[in-house]
C-alpha positions as CSV (number, residue, x, y, z in Angstrom):
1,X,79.9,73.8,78.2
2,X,76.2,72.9,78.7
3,X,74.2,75.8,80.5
4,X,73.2,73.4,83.0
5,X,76.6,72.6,84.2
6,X,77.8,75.6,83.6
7,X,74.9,77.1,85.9
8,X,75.8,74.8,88.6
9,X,79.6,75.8,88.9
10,X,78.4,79.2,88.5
11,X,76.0,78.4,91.8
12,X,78.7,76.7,93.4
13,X,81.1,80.0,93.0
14,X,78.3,82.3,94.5
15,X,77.2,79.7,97.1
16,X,81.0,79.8,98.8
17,X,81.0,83.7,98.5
18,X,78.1,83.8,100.4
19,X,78.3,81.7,102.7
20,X,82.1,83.0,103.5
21,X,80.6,86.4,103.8
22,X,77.7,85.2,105.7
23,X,80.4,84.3,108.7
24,X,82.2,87.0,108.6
25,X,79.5,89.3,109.5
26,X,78.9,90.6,112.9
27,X,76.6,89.0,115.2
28,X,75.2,92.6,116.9
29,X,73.8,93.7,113.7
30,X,70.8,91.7,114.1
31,X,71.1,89.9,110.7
32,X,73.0,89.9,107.6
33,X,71.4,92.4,105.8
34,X,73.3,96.0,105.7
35,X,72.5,98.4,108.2
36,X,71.6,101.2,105.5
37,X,70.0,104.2,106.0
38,X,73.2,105.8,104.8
39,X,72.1,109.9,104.4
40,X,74.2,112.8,103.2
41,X,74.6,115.1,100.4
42,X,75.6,115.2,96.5
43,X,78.6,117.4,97.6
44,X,81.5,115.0,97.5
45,X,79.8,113.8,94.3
46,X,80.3,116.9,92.6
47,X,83.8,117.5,93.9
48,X,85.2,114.0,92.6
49,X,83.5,114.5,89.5
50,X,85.5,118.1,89.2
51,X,88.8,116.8,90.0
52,X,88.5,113.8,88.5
53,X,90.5,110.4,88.1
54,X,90.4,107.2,86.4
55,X,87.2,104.1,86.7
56,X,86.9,100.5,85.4
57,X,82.8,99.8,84.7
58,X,82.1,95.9,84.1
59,X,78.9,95.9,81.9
60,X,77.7,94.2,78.6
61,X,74.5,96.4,78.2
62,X,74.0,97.7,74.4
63,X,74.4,101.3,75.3
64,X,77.5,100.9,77.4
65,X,80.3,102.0,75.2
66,X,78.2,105.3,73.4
67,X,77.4,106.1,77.6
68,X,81.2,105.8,78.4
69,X,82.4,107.7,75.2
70,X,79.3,110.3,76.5
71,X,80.3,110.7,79.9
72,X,83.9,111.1,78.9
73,X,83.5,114.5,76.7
74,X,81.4,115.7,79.3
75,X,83.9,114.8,81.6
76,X,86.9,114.8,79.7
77,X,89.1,114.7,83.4
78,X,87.7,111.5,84.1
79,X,88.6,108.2,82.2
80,X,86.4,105.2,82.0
81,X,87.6,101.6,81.3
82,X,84.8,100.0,79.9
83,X,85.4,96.2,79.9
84,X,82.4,93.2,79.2
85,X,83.6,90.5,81.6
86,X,80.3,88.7,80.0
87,X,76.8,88.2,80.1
88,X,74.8,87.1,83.4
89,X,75.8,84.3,84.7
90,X,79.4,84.9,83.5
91,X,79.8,88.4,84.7
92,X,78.6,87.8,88.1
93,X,81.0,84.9,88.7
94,X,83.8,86.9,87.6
95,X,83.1,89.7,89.9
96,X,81.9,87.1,92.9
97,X,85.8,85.6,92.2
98,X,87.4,89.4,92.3
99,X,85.0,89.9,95.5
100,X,86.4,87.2,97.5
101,X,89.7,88.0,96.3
102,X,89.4,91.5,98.1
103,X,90.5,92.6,94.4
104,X,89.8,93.5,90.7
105,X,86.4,94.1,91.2
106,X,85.0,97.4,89.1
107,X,84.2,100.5,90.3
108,X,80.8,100.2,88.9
109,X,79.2,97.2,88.0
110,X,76.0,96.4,86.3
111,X,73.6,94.6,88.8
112,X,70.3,93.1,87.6
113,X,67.6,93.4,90.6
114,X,67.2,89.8,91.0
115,X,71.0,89.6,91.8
116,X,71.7,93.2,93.9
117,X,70.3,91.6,97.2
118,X,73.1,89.1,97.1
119,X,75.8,91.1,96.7
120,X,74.1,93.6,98.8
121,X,74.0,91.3,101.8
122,X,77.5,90.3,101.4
123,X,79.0,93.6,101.9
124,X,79.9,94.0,98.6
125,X,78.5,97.3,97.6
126,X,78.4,100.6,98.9
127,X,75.3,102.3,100.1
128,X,74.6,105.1,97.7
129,X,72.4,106.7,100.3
130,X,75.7,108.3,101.8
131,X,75.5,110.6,99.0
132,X,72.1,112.0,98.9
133,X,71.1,109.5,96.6
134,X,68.0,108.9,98.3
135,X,66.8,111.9,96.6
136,X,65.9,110.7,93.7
137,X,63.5,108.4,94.7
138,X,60.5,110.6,93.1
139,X,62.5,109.9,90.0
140,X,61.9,106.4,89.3
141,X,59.2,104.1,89.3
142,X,58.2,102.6,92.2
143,X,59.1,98.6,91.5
144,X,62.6,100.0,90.0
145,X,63.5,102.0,93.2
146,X,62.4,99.6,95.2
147,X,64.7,96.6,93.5
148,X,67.9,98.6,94.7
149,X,66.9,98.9,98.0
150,X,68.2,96.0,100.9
151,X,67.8,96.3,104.1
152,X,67.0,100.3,104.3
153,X,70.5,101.4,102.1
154,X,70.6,101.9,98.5
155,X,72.8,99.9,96.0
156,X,72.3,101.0,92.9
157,X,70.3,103.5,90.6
158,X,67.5,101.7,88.2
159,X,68.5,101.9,84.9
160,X,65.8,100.2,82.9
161,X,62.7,98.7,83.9
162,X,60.8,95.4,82.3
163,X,57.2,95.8,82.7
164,X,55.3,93.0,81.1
165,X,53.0,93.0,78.0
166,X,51.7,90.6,75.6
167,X,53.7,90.2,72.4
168,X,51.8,88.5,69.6
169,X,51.8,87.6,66.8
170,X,48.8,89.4,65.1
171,X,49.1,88.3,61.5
172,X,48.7,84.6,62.6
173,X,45.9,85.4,65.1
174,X,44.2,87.5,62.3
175,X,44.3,84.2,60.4
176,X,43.0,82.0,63.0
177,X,40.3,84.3,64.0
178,X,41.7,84.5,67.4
179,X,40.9,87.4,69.8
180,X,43.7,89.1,71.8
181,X,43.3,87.5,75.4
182,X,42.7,89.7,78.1
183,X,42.1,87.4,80.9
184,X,44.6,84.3,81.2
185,X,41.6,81.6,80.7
186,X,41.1,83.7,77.7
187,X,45.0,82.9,77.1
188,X,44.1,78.6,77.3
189,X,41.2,79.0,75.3
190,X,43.2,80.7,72.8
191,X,46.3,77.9,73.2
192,X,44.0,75.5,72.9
193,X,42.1,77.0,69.5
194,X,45.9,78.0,67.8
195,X,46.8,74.4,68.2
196,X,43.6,72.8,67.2
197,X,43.9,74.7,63.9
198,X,47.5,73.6,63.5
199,X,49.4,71.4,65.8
200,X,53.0,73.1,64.5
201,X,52.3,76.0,66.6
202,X,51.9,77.1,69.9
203,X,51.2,79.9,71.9
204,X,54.3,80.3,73.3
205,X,57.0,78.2,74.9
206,X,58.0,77.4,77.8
207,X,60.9,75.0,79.2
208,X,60.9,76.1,82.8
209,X,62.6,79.6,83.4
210,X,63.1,80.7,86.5
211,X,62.6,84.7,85.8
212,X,59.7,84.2,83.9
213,X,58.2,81.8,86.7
214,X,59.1,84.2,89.7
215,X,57.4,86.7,87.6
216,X,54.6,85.5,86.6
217,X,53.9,84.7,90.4
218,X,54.5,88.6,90.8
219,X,51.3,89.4,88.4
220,X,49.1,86.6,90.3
221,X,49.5,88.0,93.8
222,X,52.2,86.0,94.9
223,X,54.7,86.3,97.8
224,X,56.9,83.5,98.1
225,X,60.1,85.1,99.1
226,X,60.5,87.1,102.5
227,X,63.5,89.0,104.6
228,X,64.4,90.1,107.6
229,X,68.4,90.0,108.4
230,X,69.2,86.2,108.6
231,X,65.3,84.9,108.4
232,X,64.2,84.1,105.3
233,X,60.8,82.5,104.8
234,X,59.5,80.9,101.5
235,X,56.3,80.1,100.2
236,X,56.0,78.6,96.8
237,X,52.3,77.3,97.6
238,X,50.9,80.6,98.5
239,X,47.7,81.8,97.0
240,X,49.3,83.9,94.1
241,X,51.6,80.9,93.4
242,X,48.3,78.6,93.1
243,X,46.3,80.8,91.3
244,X,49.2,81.3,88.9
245,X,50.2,77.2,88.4
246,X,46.1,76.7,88.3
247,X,46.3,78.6,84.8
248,X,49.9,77.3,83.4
249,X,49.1,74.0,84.5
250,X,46.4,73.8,81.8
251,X,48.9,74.7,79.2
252,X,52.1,72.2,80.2
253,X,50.2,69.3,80.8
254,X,48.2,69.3,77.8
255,X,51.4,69.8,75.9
256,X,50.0,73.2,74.5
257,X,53.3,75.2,74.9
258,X,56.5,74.5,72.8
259,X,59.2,72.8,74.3
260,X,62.0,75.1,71.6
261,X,64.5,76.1,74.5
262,X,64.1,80.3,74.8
263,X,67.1,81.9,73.5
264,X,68.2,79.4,70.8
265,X,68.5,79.5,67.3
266,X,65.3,78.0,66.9
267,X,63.8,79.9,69.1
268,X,64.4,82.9,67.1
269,X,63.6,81.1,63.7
270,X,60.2,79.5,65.6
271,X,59.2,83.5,66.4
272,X,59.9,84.7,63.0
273,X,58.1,81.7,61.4
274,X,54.8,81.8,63.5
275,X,55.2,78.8,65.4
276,X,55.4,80.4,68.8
277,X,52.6,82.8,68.5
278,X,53.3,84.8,71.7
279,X,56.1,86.1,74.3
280,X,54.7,87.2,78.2
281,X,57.6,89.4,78.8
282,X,59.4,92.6,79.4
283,X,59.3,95.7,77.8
284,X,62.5,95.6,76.5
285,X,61.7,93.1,74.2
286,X,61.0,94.8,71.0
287,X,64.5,95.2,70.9
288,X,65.4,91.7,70.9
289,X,62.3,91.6,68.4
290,X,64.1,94.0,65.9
291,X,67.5,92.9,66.1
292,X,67.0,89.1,66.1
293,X,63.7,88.3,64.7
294,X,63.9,89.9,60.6
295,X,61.4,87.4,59.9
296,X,58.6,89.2,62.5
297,X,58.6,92.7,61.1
298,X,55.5,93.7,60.5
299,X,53.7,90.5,62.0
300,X,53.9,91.4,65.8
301,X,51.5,93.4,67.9
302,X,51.2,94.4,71.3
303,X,48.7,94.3,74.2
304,X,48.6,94.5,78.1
305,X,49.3,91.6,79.9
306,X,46.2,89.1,80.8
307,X,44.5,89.3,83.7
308,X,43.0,86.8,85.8
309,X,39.7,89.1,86.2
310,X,39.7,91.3,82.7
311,X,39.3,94.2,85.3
312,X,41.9,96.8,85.7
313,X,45.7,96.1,84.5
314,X,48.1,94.7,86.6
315,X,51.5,93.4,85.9
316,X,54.7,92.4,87.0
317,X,58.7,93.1,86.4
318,X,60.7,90.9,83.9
319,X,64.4,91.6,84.1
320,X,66.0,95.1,84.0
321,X,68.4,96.2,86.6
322,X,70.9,98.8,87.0
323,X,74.3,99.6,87.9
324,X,76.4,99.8,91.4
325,X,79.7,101.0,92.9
326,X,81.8,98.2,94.7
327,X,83.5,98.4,98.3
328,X,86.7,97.3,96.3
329,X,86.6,100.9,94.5
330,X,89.2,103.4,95.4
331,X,87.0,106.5,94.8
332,X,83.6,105.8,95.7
333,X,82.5,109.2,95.3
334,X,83.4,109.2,91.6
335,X,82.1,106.2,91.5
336,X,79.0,107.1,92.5
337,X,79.4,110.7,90.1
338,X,79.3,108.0,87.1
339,X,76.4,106.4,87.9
340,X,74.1,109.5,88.5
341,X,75.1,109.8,85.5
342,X,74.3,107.1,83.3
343,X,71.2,106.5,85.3
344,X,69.9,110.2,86.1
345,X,71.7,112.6,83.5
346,X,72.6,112.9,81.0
347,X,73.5,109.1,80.4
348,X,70.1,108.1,80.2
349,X,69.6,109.8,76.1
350,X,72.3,107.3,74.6
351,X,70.3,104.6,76.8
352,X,67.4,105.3,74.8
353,X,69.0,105.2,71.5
354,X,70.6,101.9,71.8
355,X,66.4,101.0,72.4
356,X,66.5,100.8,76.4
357,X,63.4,100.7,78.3
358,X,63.7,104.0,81.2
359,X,63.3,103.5,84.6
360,X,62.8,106.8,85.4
361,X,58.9,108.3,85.1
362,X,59.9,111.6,83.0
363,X,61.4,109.8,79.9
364,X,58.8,106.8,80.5
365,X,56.2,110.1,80.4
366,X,57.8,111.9,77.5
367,X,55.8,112.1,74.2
368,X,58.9,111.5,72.1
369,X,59.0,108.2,73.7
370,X,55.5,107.3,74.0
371,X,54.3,108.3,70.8
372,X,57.1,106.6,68.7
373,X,55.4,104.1,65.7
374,X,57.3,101.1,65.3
375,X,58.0,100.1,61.9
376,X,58.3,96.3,63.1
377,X,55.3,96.5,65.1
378,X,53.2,97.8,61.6
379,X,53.4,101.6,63.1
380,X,52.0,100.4,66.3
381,X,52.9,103.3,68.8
382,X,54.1,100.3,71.8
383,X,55.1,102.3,73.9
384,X,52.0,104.2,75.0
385,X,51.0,100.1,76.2
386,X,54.7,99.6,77.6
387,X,54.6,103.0,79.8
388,X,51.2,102.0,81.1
389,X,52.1,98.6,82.2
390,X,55.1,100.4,84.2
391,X,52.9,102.1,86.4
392,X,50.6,99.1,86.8
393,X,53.3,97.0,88.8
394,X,52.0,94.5,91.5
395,X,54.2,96.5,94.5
396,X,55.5,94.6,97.3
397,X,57.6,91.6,95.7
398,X,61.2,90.3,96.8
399,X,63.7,88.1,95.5
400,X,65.6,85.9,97.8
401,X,69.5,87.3,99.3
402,X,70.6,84.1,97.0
403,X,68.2,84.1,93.9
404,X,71.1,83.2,91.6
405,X,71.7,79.7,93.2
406,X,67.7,79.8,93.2
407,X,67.6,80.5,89.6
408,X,70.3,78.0,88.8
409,X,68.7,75.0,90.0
410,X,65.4,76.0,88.8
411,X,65.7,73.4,86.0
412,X,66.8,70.5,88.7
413,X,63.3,70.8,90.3
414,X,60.7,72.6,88.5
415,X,62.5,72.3,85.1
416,X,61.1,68.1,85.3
417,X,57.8,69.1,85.4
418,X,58.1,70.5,82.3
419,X,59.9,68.0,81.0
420,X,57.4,65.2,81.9
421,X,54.0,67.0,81.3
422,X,53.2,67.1,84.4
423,X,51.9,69.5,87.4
424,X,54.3,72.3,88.4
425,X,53.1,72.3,92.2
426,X,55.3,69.2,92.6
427,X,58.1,70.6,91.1
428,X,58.0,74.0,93.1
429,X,57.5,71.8,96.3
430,X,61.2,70.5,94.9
431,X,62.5,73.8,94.6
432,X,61.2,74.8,97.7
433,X,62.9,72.4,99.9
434,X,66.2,72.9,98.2
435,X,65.9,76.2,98.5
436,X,65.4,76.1,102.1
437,X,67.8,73.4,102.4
438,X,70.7,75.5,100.6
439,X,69.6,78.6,102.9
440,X,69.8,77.2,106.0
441,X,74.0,75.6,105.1
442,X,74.4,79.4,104.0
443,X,73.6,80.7,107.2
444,X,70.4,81.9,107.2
445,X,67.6,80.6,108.8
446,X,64.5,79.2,106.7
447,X,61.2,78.7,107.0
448,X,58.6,77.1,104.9
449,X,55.2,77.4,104.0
């Protein structure tokens, strides 16, 4: 099945979920979003996790299955049942389907923060706040803690984070005599010079990706997505949107990024091979590096993020997420025991080890971590640049309650700008007016501009 259709049929799944929820909820709560605010303590936490009893966690992280096998000699009274019902798009349609069902939805679930408001908003998840969980805000880094967080409750404990750096290729910029960028006009000039030199490469590619988009917004400023209950306004022509699109603009329409779809076969081979010369992405990327990309070792560098000033770092949150317990569950308290656990105990070592990037400040602080040499990276200690860029997060940025039908039809609108060469203002005008379109059947009421 292509991704395109199969994003659609995934968008159609979640847009009947919602929009089923949406009417169901109580008009005297002033909105859809949860009432939160949920306080108590740790206590019936640690009781469930003494007595025990038996959990199903729906994940497909790296780490999940050493973390489960962890948890349960620690724990020996409790048993896990670790299942992958997928990856993304996949898993959340499965647990959207057991959802509406009203059963054989998880426990625990892994949520990435561009997907928890949704699920949130629906009712599906239970406020962790009702534990004490609110406690461990200090813990985490501020953009992490505040991705589980909708409408006041708590759904979830971070488990990574994605800051963004610049991963490039230094070996080939060595050879072209071109200067790690540290303002994005820097970044054009340096497109423009790598391809110049040879037209088979390019400084990176780009076919229109929603989560790399939203983010890159983030960095420059931008607030296109706002919430209050039911009233959702959006704003894909905002100052931070422009200013971002001013500088990507340059490198579309003059045909100066590749058009190798990101995650293919290709894709790999063209990073290994030098003819994508650089990834703006998350921290967790050296993994994907390492594990996918033999080729690389030993060519690849890394560097903070460009600017649009050169003046002090800033940067923005690609991916991560972390994990929630569902309504569905029929020990919420244990539930919730489990992911303390995994995301602020003792679960959080085999995280590490499978080459997670922490969400939580004392392991992103920890010399073991920061002072690491990678091998691949040619004994480049990355981390010390990754853990910087985590605490130089643009703060204040929201996803939509539905960014997974926004993500989905990302490529309908915006994706033909790529496609044709041309300005991406038009094509987020596009997405902009079927984004409020598909809000306002959903229940929600939308403004623009």
């Amino acid at each position: 099945m292509s991704p395109t259709r199969r994003s659609r049929q995934v968008a159609a799944v979640l847009a009947t979920a919602l929009a089923t929820a949406l009417s169901a909820c109580s008009s005297g709560d002033g909105g859809t979003a949860p009432a939160g605010g949920a306080t108590g303590t740790q206590d019936a936490v640690d009781a469930a996790l003494k007595a025990g009893g038996e959990l199903t966690y729906w994940s497909w992280t790296p780490s999940a299955k050493a973390q489960v096998a962890a948890f349960q000699q620690e724990f020996p009274n409790v048993k896990v049942n670790y299942v992958n019902a997928g990856t993304g798009n996949d898993h959340y349609t499965k647990l959207q389907n057991a959802i509406k069902a009203g059963s054989g939805a998880p426990d625990v679930a892994q949520v990435e923060y561009q997907a928890l408001p949704q699920f949130a908003m629906t009712g599906a998840l239970v406020d962790l706040g009702q534990y004490g969980f609110q406690a461990f805000e200090d813990d985490y880094t501020p953009s992490t803690w505040n991705s589980v967080k909708v409408g006041g409750g708590l759904y979830g404990l971070p488990q990574d984070s994605g800051p963004m750096a610049l991963f490039y290729n230094k070996q080939l910029f060595d050879q072209h005599g071109i200067t790690v960028p540290k303002t994005w006009a820097e970044y054009v000039a340096a497109a423009e010079k790598l391809h110049a030199a040879d037209p088979t490469k390019y400084i990176t590619s780009d076919t229109g990706d929603a989560g790399f988009a939203t983010s890159m917004i983030w960095q420059a400023g931008g607030k296109p997505f706002t919430t209050d209950g039911r009233n959702v306004r959006i704003d894909l022509q905002d100052a931070g949107v422009r200013k971002w699109t001013a500088t990507w603009n340059q490198l579309v329409e003059k045909k100066l990024v590749s058009s190798i779809p990101g995650w293919s076969d290709a894709w790999y081979k063209a990073l290994g091979d030098g003819t994508i010369a650089t990834l703006v992405t998350g921290a967790w990327m050296p993994g994907v590096l390492e594990s996918s990309v033999e080729d690389g070792a030993g060519k690849w560098a890394v560097a903070p993020m460009p600017t649009y000033d050169g003046g002090t770092p800033i940067t923005a949150e690609n991916g991560g997420g972390g994990q929630s317990v569902l309504k569905q569950s029929a020990n919420p308290a244990l539930a919730a025991g489990f992911v303390r656990w995994l995301n602020n105990g003792n679960g959080v070592k085999p995280f590490l080890e499978s080459g997670g990037f922490p969400a939580t400040k004392a392991d992103l602080a920890s010399p073991a971590f920061t002072d690491e040499a990678s091998d691949y990276f040619g004994g480049q200690q990355i981390n010390r640049t990754l853990t910087a860029a985590a605490g130089q997060v643009v703060p204040g940025w929201s996803y939509l309650p539905y960014q997974l039908y926004a993500n989905s039809v990302f490529g309908d609108t915006v994706g033909k700008s790529y496609a044709e060469g041309k300005s991406l203002d038009t094509g987020l005008a596009d997405w902009q007016k079927a984004l409020a379109d598909y809000g306002n059947q959903q229940g929600f009421t939308v403004t623009t501009g």
